[in-house]
N, C-alpha and C positions, 0 to 999 in steps of 0.2 A: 384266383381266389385261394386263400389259406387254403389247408386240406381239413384243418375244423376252424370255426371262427373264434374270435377270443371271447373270456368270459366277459372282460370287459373292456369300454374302450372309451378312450380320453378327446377332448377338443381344449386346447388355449390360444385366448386370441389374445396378444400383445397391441390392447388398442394404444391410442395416442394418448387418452386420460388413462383409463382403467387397464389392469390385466386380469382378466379373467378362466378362469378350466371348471371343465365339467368332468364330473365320470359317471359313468353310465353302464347297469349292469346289463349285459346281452344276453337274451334268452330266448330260444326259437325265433332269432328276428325282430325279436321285441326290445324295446329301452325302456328303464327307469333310471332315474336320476336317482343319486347314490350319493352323491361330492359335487358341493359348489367352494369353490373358493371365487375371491378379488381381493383387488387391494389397489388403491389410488395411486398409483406409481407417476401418472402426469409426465408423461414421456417427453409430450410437445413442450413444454415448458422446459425444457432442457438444449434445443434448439438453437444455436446463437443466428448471428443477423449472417453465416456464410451458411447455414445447415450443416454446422458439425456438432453431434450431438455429445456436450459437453460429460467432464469426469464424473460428477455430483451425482447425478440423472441416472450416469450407466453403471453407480455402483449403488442406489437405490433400484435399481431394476433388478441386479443379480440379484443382492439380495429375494427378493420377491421370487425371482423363478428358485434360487436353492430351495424356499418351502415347495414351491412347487413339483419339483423333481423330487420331493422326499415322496411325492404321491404316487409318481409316474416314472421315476427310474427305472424302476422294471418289469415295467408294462413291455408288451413284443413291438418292434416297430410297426408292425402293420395293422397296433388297434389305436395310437395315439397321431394327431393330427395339431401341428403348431402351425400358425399363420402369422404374420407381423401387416401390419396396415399402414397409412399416411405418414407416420412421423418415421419408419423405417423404407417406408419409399423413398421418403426426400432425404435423413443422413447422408452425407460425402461417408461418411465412414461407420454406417450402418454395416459393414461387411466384418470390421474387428471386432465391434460390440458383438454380433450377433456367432463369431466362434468361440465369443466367451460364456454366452448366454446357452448354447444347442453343450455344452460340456455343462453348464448347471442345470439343466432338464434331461440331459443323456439322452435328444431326440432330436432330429433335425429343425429347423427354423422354415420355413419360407414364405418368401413376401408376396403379396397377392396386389392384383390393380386396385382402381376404383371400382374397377366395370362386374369384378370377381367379386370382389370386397359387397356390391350391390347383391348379385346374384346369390352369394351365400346368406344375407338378413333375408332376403325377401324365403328361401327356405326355409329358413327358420322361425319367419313369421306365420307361414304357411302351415308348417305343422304346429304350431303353437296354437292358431285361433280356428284350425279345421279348414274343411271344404267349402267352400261356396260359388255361385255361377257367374256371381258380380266381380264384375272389374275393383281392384282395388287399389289404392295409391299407399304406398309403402314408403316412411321415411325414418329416416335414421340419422341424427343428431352425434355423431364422435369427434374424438376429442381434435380432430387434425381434418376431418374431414366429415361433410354430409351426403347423403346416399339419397336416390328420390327411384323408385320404383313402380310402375304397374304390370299388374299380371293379374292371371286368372288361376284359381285352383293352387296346384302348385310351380305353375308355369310365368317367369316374369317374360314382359315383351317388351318392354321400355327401360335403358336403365339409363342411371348418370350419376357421376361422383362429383363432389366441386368441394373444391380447393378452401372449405371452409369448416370450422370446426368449434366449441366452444374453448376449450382454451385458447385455438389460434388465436380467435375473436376476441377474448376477453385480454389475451396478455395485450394485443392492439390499441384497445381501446379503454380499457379499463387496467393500467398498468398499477401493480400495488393495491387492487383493490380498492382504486379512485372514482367515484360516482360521479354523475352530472350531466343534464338536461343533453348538455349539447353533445357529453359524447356517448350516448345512446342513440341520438339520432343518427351520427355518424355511423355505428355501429348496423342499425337499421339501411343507412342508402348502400354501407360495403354488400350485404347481404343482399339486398335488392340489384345490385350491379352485378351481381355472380349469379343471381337467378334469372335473368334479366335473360340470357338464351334460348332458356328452357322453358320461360312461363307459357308459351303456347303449347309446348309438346306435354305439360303435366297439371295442365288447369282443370280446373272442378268437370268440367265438359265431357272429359276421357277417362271417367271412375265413376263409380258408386260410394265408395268407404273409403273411407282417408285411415291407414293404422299408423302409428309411432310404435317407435321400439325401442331399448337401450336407455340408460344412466338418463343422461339429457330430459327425450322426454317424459319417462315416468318421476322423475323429481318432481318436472313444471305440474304436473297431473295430481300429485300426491300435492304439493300446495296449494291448489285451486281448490280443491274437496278441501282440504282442513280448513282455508278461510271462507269455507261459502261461496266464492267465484265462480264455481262452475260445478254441479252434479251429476254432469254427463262425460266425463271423460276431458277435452282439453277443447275450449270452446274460443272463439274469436272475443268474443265480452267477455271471458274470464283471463284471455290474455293483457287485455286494453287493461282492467284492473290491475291487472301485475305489474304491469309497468310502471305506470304511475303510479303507483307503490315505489318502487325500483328509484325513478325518476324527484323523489322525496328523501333521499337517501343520499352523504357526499361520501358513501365507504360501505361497502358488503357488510363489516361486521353492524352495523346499524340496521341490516333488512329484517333480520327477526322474523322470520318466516316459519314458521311449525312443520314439521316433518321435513326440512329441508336436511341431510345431511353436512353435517360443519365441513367434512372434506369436500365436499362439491362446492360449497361457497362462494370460493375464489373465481372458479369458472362459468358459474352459475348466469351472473348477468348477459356473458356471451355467448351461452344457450337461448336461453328467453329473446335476445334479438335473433336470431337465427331463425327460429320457430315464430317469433311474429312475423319478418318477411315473408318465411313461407305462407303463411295463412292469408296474406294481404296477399302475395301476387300469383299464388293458385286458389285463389277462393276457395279455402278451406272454410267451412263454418263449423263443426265437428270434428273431431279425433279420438278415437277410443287408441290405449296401449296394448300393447300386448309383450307377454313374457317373452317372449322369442326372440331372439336377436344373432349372430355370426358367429357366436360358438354352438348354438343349435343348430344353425345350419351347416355347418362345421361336420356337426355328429351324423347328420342324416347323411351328408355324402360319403362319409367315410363309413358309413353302412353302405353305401349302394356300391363301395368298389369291393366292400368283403364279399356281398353276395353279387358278384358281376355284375354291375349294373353300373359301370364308372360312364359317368358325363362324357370325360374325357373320350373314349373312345366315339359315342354319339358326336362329338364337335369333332373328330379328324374325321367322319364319312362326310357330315353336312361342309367341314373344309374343301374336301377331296370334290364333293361335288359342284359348291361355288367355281372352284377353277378348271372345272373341266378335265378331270385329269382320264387317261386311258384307263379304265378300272380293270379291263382283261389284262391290262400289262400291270398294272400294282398289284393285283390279284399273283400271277403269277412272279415276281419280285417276293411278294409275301412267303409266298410255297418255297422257295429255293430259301430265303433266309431262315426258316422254320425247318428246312429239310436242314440244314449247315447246323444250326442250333442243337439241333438233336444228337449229334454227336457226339458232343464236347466230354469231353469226362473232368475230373478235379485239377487236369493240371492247366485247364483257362479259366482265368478269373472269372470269366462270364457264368461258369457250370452252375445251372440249376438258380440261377438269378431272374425269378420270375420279373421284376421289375424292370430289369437291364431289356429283358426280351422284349416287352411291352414295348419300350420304345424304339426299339429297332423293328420293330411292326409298323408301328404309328411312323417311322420314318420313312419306313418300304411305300407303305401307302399317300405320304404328303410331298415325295422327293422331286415328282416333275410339275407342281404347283407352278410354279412359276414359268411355264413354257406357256400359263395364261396371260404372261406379261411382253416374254421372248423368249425366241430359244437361244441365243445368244447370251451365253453365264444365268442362264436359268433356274441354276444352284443356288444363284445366290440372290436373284427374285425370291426363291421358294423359302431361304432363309430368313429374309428380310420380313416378308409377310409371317412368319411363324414366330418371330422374334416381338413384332411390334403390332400385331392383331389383336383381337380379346377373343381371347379361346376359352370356353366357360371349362372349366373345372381347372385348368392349368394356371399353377402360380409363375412366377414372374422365371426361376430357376429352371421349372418345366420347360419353359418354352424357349428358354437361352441354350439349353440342355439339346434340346430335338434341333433347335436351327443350327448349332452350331455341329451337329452330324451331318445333318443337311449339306451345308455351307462347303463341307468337307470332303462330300462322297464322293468326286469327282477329278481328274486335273492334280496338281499339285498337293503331296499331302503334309500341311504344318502341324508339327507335336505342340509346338508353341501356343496354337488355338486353344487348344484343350487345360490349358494351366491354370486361367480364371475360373475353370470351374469347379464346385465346392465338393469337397471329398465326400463318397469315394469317387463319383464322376469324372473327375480330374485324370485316375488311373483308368479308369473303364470306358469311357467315352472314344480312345482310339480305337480300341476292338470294336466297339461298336460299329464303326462307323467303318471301318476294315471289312467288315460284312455285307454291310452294304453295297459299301463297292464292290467287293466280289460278286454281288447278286447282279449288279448292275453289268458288268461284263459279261456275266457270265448269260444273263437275258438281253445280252444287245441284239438279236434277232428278233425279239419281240415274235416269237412264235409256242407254240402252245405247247410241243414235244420235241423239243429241239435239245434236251439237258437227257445224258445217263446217268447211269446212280453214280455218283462219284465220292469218294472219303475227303473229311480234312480235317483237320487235328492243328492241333495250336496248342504249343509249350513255349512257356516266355514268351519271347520276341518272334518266336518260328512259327512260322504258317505251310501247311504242306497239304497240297492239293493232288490228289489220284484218280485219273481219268481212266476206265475198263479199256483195254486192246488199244487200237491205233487212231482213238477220237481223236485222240488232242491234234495227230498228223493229219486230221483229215477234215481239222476244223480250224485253219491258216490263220482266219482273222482273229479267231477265242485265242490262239496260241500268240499272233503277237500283240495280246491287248496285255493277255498276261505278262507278255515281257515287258510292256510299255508299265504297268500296274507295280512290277516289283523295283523297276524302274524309280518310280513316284515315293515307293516305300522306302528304299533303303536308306535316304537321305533321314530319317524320323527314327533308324532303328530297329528297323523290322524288317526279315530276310522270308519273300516270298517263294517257296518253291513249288515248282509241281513238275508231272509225268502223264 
């Protein structure tokens, strides 16, 4: 946790239609919305048939975040929160765009799953429409991808992302803004075939309240009210009318829809199919909207890590405990990493990096995961799962970040590993991970008082370990793991020594 918290603190979601930020003044714990910006950037639409997301798209997007960063430039990193969704999941080359992008915001990027992507609307649907004891179904319409959630309170227990989205949909099926009977219906069976897994696990049966959230469905919601269609929120006989409205129609600019926004237009009809499959093969009959959508839930998490309450650490104990792991031995892993930590002074990078430490926690505690699988390269069991899991709070970076410490701690050590990762991580990810493994040597007896106070210090490349009197002579195996450890090092760069 900071040592005071910010006054205020930002969320932008880089959807697949929209880009969105909020800012929000912080006061005792409390938010007010202060600054909304969007602006229709239509990310997915920029997409070619390999997923390389073309010039046009990624200089219409900078633009977009430079206003953006005039807001948020100088906000401290630890009150602003960027996220990228579907259409920067699937970019081949979402990694170049997005170094140009985190230099016009002056704040990092990171991409988040579907499973994250769900988890965060359903927060911020949560605080948007209050508490209640009813189940509710949670769905979210964007531009690359659709989100279907239930949960209770502020708690989701079901989630799922699919591969669908109103732009997706509409450049599909409605290319240029082309109408007609037959490829709505098409549009309608693709949406039914993506739902088609799920429709048991999120049928009317498993909820009480059906909410929408986001662009998509409050447009359809906002036209149903203005033509009389429906004065309950988003109803199944106010969607049937829409369509067939829709279905009268051989081109968008012909729908003439009141309170529809002109920039939605284009995408508009591969929303509307989208949201009537859902209704038909979850028995929806009702939908109320709600304000809340993934940059509000954005802002509540990134409150709960100011005031320690990060998800993230609740998902590595609930980790930790799925696989069994020996908690008196990560326990004590943890103590020796935190004792080593505490050392440091300014001439290691790591000094006073609360966030660096964090994960070298989280790594102390996830690193023999995988001895639930074998113990045989168990390192890289544990990595694999932390790599390719859905870890609620952790973006996609996060968890390439922890595995590939993981993946590391042990055995041969390659610098080369560490190069894919996005700065500063890239430089600080060996040290990290140097720590580790020295905890891990250094706790291979797995016993409770087996370590003296010992020093270590780390300038540049140099690591120097000091054992009191004659331990090190009188502890054979610690003496030649070390030798075997600096061993492993030198080849990367790094000259271990001790006494």
């Amino acid at each position: 946790m900071p040592k005071k918290p910010p006054r205020c603190v930002a969320a932008v979601d880089l959807g697949s239609n929209s880009f969105h930020m909020i800012v929000c003044s912080l006061t005792d714990g409390k938010l007010q919305t202060i600054d909304r910006l969007k602006e229709m950037v239509r990310l997915a639409a920029g997409l070619d048939n390999k997923n390389f997301l073309d010039h046009d798209t990624q200089k219409r997007a900078l633009i977009c975040l430079e206003r953006f960063g005039q807001r948020i430039r100088d906000f401290p990193p630890e009150s602003v929160r960027v996220v990228g969704t579907s259409t920067l999941r699937n970019a081949k080359n979402a990694q170049q765009f997005l170094e140009k992008a985190e230099k016009a915001l002056n704040h990092p990027i990171h991409i988040i799953s579907g499973i994250e992507e769900a988890r965060l609307i359903y927060q911020g649907v949560a605080h948007s429409v209050g508490s209640t004891s009813d189940l509710r179904l949670v769905v979210d319409i964007g531009g690359g991808s659709t989100e279907y959630i239930i949960g209770k309170e502020d708690t989701p227990s079901n989630k799922e992302s699919l591969s669908m989205g109103c732009v997706s949909v509409s450049n599909r099926f409605f290319a240029q803004g082309q109408l007609s009977k037959n490829a709505f219906n098409k549009a309608i069976l693709f949406a039914d075939q993506q739902l088609e897994p799920f429709q048991k696990k999120f049928h009317r049966k498993h909820w009480a309240k059906a909410i929408g959230s986001s662009g998509t469905l409050r447009s359809i919601d906002k036209v149903l009210q203005a033509k009389g269609w429906s004065n309950n929120g988003i109803t199944m006989s106010g969607l049937e009318h829409l369509i067939a409205h829709i279905k009268q129609c051989v081109h968008v600019s012909e729908l003439n829809l009141p309170d529809l926004d002109q920039e939605r237009l284009p995408v508009f009809p591969g929303g509307v199919a989208i949201a009537y499959a859902t209704f038909k093969n979850l028995d929806i009959e009702q939908m109320s909207v709600s304000d809340g959508a993934l940059r509000e839930g954005l802002i509540h998490d990134l409150l709960g890590r100011i005031y320690d309450h990060d998800i993230r650490s609740a998902t590595v104990k609930t980790l930790a405990s799925r696989y069994h792991t020996d908690r008196q031995h990560a326990d004590r892993i943890k103590q020796t990493l935190n004792y080593m930590l505490e050392q440091l002074n300014c001439d290691c990078c790591l000094f006073n990096n609360q966030e660096a430490a964090q994960f070298i926690e989280w790594a102390g505690e996830l690193h023999e995961i995988g001895h639930d699988i074998a113990h045989s390269q168990y390192h890289k069991h544990s990595a694999y799962i932390i790599e390719n899991g859905d870890l609620a709070g952790f973006t996609t970076q996060d968890q390439i970040l922890l595995a590939t410490i993981i993946r590391s701690h042990k055995r041969k050590f390659s610098r080369t590993r560490f190069n894919e990762l996005p700065t500063p991580w890239n430089n600080l990810a060996p040290f990290m991970t140097i720590f580790l493994r020295l905890a891990v040597v250094l706790r291979r007896n797995r016993q409770e008082h087996d370590l003296p106070e010992f020093r270590i210090a780390i300038t540049k490349s140099r690591i120097e370990l000091r054992f009191p009197g004659d331990w090190l002579l009188n502890s054979p195996l610690t003496h030649a793991d070390l030798i075997q450890e600096a061993d492993y090092l030198k080849p990367a760069g790094f000259k271990l020594e001790f006494s």
